[in-house]
C-alpha positions as CSV (number, residue, x, y, z in Angstrom):
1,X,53.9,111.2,51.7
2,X,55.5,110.7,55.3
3,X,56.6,107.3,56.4
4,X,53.2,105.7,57.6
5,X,55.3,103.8,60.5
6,X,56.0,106.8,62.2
7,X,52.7,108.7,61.5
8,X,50.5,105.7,63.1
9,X,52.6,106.3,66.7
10,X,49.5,107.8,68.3
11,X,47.8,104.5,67.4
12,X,50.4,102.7,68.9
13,X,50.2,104.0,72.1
14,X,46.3,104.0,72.3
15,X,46.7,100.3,71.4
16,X,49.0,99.7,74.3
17,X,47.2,101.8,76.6
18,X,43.9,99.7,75.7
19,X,46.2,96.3,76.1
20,X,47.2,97.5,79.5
21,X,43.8,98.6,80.9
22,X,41.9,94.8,79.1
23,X,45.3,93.1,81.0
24,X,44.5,94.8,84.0
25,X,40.8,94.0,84.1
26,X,42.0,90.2,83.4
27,X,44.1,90.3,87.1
28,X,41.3,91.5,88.4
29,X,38.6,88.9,87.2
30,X,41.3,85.5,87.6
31,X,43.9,86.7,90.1
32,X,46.3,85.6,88.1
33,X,49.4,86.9,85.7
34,X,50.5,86.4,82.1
35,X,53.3,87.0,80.0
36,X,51.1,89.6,78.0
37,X,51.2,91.7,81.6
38,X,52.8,94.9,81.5
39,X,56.0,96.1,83.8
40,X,57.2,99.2,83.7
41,X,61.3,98.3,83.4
42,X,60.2,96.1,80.4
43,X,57.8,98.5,78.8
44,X,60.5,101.2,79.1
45,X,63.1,98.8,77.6
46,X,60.7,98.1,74.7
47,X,60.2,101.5,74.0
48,X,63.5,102.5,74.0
49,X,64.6,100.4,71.7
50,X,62.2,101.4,69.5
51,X,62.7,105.1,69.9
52,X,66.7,104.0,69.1
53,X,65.5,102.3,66.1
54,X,63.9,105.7,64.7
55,X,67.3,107.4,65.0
56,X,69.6,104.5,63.9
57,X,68.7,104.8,60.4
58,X,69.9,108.6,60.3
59,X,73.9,107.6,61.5
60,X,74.8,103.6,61.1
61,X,73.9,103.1,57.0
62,X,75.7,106.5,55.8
63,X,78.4,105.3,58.3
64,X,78.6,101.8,56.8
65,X,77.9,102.8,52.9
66,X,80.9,104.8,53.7
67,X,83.0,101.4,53.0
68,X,81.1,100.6,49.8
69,X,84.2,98.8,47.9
70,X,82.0,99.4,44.6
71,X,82.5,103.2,44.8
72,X,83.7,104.4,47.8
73,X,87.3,106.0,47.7
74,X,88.0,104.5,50.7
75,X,88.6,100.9,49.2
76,X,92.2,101.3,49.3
77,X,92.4,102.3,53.1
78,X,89.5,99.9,53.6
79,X,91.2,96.6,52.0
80,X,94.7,98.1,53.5
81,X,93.4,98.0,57.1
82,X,91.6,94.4,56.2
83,X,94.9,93.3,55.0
84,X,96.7,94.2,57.8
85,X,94.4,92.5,60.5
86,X,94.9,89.3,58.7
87,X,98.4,89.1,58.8
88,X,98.5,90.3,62.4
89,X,96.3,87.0,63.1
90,X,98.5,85.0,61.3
91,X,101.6,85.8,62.6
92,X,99.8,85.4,66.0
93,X,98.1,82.2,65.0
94,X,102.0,81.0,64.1
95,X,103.8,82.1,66.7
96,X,100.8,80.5,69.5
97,X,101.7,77.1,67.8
98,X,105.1,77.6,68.0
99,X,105.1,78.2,71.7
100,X,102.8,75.5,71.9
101,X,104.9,72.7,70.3
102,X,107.9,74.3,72.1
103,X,105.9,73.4,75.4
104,X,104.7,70.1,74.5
105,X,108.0,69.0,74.1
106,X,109.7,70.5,76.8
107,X,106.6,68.7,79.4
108,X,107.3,65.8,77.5
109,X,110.8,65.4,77.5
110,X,111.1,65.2,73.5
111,X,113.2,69.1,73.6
112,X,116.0,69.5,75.2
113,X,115.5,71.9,78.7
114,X,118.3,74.5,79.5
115,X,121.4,72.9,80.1
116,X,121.8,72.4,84.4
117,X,123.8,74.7,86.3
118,X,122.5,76.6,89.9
119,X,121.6,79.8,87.4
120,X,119.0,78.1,84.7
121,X,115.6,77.3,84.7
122,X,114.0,73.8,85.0
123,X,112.6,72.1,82.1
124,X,109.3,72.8,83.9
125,X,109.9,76.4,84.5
126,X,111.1,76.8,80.8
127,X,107.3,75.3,79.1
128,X,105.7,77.2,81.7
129,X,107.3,80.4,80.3
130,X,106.6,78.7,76.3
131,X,102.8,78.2,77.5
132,X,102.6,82.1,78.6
133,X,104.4,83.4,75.4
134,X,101.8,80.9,72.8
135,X,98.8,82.9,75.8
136,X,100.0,86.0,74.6
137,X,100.5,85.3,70.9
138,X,96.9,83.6,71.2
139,X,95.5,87.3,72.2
140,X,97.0,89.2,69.2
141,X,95.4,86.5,67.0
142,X,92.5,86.9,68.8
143,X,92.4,91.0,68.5
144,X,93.4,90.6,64.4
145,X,90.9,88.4,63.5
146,X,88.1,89.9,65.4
147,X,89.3,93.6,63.5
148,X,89.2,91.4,60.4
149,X,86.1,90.0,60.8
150,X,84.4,93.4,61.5
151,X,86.2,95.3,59.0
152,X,85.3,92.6,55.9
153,X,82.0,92.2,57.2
154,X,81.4,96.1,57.4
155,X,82.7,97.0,54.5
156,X,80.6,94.0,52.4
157,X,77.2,94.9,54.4
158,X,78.3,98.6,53.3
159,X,78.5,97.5,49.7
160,X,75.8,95.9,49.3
161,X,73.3,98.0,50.6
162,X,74.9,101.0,48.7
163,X,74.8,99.4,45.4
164,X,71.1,97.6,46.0
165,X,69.2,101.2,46.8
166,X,65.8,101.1,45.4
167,X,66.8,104.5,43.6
168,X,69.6,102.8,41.6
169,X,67.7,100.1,40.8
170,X,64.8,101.9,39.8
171,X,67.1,103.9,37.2
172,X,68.3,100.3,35.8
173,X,65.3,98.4,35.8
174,X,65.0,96.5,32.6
175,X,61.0,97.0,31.9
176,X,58.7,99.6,32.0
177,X,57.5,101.9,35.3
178,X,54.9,100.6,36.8
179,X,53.1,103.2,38.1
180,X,51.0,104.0,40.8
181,X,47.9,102.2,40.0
182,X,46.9,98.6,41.9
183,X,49.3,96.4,40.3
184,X,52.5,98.3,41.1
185,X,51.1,98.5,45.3
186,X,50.3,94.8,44.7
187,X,53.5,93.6,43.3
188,X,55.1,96.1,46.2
189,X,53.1,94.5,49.1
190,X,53.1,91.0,48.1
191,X,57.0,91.4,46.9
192,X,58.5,92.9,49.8
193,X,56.3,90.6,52.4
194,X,57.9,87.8,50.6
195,X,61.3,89.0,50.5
196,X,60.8,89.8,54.4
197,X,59.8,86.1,54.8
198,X,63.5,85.7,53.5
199,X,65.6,87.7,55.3
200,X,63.4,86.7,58.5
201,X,64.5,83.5,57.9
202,X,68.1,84.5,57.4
203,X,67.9,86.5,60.5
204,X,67.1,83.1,62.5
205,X,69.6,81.1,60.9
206,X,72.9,82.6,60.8
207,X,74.4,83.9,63.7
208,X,75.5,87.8,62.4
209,X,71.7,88.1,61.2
210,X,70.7,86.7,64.5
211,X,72.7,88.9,66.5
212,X,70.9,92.1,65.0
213,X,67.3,90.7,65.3
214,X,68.0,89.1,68.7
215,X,66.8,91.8,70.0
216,X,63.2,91.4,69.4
217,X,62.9,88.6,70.8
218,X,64.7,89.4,74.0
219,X,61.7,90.4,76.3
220,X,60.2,87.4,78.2
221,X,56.6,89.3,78.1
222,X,54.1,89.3,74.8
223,X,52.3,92.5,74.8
224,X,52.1,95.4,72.1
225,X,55.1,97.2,73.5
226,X,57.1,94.3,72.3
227,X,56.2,95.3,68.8
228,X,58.5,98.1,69.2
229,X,61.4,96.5,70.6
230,X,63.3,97.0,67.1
231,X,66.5,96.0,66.4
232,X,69.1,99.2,65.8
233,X,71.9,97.2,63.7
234,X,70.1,96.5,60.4
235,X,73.1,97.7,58.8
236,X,75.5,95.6,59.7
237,X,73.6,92.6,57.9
238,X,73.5,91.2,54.6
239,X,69.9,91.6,53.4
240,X,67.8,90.1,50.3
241,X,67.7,93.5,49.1
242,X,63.8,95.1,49.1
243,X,65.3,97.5,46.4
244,X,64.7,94.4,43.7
245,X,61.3,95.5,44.0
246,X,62.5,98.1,42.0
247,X,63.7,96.1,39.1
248,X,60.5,95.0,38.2
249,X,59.2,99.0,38.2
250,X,57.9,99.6,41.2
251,X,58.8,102.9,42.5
252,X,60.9,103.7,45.1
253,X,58.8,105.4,47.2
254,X,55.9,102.6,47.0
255,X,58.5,100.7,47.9
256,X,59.4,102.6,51.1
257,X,55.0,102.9,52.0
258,X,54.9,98.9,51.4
259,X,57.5,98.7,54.2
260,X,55.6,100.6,56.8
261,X,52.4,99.1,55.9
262,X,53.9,95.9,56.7
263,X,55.4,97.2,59.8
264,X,51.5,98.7,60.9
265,X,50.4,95.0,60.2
266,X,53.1,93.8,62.4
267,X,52.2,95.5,65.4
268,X,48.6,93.9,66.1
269,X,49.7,90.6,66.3
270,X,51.8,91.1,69.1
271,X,49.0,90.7,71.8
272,X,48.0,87.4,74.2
273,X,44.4,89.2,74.3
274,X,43.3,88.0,71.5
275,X,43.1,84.0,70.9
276,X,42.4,82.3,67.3
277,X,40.7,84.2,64.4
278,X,39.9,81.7,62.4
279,X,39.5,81.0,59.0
280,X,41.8,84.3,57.8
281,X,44.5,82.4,59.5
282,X,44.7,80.1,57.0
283,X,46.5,82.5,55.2
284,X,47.1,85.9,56.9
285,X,50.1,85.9,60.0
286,X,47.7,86.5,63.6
287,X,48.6,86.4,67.2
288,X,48.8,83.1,68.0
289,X,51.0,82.6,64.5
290,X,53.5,84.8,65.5
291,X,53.0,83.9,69.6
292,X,54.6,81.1,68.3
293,X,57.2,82.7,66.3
294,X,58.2,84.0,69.7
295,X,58.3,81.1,71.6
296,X,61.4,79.2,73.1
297,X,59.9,75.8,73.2
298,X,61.8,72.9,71.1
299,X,58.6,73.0,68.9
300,X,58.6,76.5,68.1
301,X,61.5,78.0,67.5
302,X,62.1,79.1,64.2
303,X,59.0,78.8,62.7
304,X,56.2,81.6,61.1
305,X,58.4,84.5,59.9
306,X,55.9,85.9,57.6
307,X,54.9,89.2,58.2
308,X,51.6,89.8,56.8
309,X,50.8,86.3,54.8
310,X,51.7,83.0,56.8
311,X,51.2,81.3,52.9
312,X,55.1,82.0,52.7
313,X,55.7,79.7,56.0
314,X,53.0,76.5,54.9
315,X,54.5,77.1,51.6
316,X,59.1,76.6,52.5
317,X,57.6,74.2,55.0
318,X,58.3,76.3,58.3
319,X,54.9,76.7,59.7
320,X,53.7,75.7,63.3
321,X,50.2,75.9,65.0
322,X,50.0,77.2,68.7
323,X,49.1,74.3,70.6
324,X,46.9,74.8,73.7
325,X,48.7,71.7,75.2
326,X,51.8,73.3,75.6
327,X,52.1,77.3,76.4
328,X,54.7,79.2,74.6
329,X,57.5,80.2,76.4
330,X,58.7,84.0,75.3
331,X,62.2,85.1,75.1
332,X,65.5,83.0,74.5
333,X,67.0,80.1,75.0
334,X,69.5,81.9,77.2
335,X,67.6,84.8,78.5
336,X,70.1,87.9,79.1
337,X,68.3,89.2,82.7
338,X,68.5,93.0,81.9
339,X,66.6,96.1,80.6
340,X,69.4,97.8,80.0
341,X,68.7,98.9,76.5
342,X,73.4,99.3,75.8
343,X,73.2,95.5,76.7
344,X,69.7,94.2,74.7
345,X,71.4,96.0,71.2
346,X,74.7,94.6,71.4
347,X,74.6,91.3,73.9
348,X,75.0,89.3,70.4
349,X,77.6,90.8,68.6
350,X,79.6,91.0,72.1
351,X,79.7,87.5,72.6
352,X,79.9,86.7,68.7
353,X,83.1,88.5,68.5
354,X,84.4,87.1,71.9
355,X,83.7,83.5,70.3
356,X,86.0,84.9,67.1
357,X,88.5,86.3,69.8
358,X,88.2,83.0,71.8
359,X,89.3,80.5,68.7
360,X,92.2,79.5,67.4
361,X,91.5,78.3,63.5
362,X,89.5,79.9,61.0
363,X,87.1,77.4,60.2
364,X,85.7,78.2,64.0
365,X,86.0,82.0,64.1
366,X,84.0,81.9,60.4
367,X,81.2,79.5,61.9
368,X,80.9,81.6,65.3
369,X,79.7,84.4,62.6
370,X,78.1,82.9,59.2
371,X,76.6,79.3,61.4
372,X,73.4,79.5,63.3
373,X,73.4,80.8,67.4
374,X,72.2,76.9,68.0
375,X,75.7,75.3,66.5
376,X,77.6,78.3,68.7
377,X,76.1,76.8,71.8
378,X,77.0,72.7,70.5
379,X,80.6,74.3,69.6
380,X,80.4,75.2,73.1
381,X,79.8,72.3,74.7
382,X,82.1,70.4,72.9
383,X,85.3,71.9,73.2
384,X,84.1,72.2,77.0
385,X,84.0,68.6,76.8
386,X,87.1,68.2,75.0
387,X,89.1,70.6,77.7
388,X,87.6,68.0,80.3
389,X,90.8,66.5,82.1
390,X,93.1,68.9,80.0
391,X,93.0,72.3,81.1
392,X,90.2,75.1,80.8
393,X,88.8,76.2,77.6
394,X,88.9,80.3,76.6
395,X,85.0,79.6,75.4
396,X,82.8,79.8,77.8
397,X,80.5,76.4,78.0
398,X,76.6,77.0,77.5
399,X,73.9,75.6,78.7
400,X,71.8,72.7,76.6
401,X,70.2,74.4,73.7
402,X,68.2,73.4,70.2
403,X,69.6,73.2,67.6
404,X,68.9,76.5,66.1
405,X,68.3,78.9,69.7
406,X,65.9,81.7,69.1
């Protein structure tokens, strides 16, 4: 059997082309326009993306399993080249405080300058020189521990998706196969929508996750073609793997079908034409449950991330209604102003690993990657703050956002 995903494209585009004509009408009859309104540079974005997404899958995970440090023979070279952007940072990290101090002391008078005589510098002139050396020891920090963040990270997201296939796990599961008969589709669909609930969530809250889903929610419009704005980085994140599914004897391939029916389900819901649905909301995601999800109002960020059942969000206490009273907002908290579909992948991961470039102690460059995009913008904003009065910060201030920015 194919991947269901792919086969219902036709339906996709019928879908939009039926959203786009009911849209159209709508102008018509009020005169006015929505967010669910199609343009042609945001369509094309959309669809792009989502064509990117197809292909990803073929190059990025073989290229990332590559590093699995489980069984890959590259763990040595791996591990070596790890190793070796660490203590580059170090050394950098060392030497920028050096220079520093040397400078401090030098402005301050508590270092002796260069002796006087008409061919030495000034005191002045001698921290200014300190200050540019610590600059320039700060950069080759910078450059280490952004290569050791992306080669640790790459090589863990590598391992873990190697060693968590659905295959492997199917040939280690501890009980018996389940079959393909309604309990093993049932434990598949209501299993993976849960673990999807999960790893939504996860995708929200850390800032590495974020930076791979981020661009789903980078349109400002609400229309079907949003649906296939997919993200092209899943490999470069640390999943709840769906391959547990297998554990418990469900075959790999119901596994993969569960996945695209899930995906299918997904797609509808991604509309402004149709309003409340009633009582099946109580239980099953709809439009205005996951209008909200994509919302950049305070009150609903970061809420509904089922994907078929919204049980999962009333249940871990992350569900929100759409309230008439206040219109959602689509997009980001910072919205990017492009279609260019190089800058909607990778805008995240850019200015993630500028943050890492940009700090100058671990326990920052860590919580620019594992923390949520919200405490990136409050990091910020305070050492903006703190630089008031004493010089420019290298991280670039950011405008007020919510505590988790989505």
């Amino acid at each position: 059997m194919g991947d269901l995903s792919v086969a219902a494209v036709p339906f996709y585009f019928a879908s939009m082309a039926a959203e786009a004509w009911h849209h159209a009408r709508r102008r018509e009859r009020t005169g006015e326009t929505t967010p669910g309104d199609y343009t042609a540079a945001d369509t094309v974005a959309s669809l792009t993306m989502g064509t990117a997404s197809l292909v990803a899958p073929f190059v990025l995970p073989r290229l990332v399993q590559r590093l699995d440090l489980a069984g890959s023979r590259r763990r040595r070279l791996v591990l070596g080249a790890a190793g070796a952007a660490l203590a580059t940072t170090v050394a950098g990290d060392v030497a920028a405080r050096v220079a520093e101090a040397r400078a401090q002391g030098l402005e301050a008078g508590q270092v002796p300058g260069p002796p006087a005589g008409p061919t030495t510098t000034t005191a002045p002139t001698e921290a200014r020189r300190w200050r540019r050396v610590a600059a320039r020891a700060r950069q080759v920090a910078g450059s280490g521990a952004v290569a050791t963040v992306a080669a640790v990270g790459a090589a863990l997201c590598g391992t873990l998706a190697a060693q968590t296939t659905a295959k492997r796990l199917f040939d280690r599961r501890p009980g018996p196969d389940l079959g393909e008969g309604p309990l093993a589709w049932a434990v598949a669909m209501v299993g993976w929508d849960l673990i999807y609930y999960w790893n939504h969530r996860f995708m929200h809250t850390s800032r590495y996750m974020w930076a791979i889903h981020v661009v789903h929610h980078s349109s400002e419009r609400y229309n079907l073609s949003t649906a296939l704005r997919q993200p092209v980085a899943d490999a470069l994140g640390t999943f709840v793997p769906y391959g547990t599914l297998a554990l418990l004897g469900v075959r790999p391939h119901i596994i993969q079908q569960s996945r695209a029916i899930n995906l299918i389900y997904q797609f509808w819901i991604h509309t402004d034409a149709i309003d409340r649905i009633g009582p099946f909301e109580r239980w099953f995601n709809s439009p205005s449950h996951h209008r909200v999800h994509h919302g950049s109002n305070l009150r609903y960020i970061d809420r509904n991330h089922g994907g078929i059942l919204i049980v999962w969000d009333r249940l871990f206490g992350t569900f929100a209604p759409e309230v008439d009273e206040e219109p959602v907002v689509y997009g980001l908290t910072k919205n990017i102003g492009t279609h260019n579909p190089l800058r909607i992948a990778t805008h995240e991961h850019a200015d993630m690993l500028h943050d890492v470039a940009a700090s100058d102690d671990w326990s920052d460059r860590l919580s620019f990657v594992v923390r949520g995009p919200g405490w990136a913008y409050q990091r910020h904003r305070d050492l903006a703050a703190q630089a008031t009065g004493s010089g420019a910060t290298s991280i670039r201030p950011e405008p007020a956002a919510p505590a988790n920015a989505s």
